[in-house]
C-alpha positions in Angstrom: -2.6 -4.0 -8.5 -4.4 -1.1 -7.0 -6.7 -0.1 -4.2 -6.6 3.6 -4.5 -9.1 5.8 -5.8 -7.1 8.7 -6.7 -6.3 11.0 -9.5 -2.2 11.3 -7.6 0.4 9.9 -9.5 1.5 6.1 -8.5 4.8 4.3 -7.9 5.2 0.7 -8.4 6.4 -0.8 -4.9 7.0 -4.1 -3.5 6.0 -5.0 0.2 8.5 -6.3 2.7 5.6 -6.1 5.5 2.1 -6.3 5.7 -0.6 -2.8 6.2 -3.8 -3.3 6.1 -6.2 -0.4 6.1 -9.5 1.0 4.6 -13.3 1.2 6.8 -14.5 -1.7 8.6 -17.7 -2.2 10.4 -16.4 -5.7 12.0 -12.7 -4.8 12.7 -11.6 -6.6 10.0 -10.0 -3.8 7.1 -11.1 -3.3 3.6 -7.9 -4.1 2.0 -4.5 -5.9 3.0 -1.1 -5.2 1.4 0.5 -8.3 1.7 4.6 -9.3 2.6 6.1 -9.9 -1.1 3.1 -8.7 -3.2 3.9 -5.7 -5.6 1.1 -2.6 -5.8 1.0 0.8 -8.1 0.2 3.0 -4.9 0.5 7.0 -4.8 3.7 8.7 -4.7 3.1 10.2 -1.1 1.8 6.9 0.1 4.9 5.0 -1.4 7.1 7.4 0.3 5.6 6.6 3.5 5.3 3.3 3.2 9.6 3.2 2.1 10.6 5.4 4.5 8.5 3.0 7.1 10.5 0.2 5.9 7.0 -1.7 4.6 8.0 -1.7 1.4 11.1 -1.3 -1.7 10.7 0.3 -5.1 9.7 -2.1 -7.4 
């Protein structure tokens, strides 16, 4: 599953923490990626979110 619009090449990871992020108007953000869920995210983002400890390679 995906929630990026972008033309970057993904990496299949699998969460070990919750980020939310996207815009808001009522403090609540756009999307949510949950504890043990597995996403296709961008390369730089999955580097971020490994290196953050969020998430594992899938």
């Amino acid at each position: 599953m995906s929630f990026f619009n972008t033309d970057e090449p993904t990496a299949t990871v699998r969460m070990t923490g919750y980020m939310s992020y996207g815009p808001n108007t009522d403090g609540v953000a756009s999307h949510v990626l949950q504890n043990g869920e597995t996403y296709d995210v961008p390369k730089s983002e999955a580097e971020w979110l490994i290196s953050s400890e969020l998430a594992e390679l899938a």
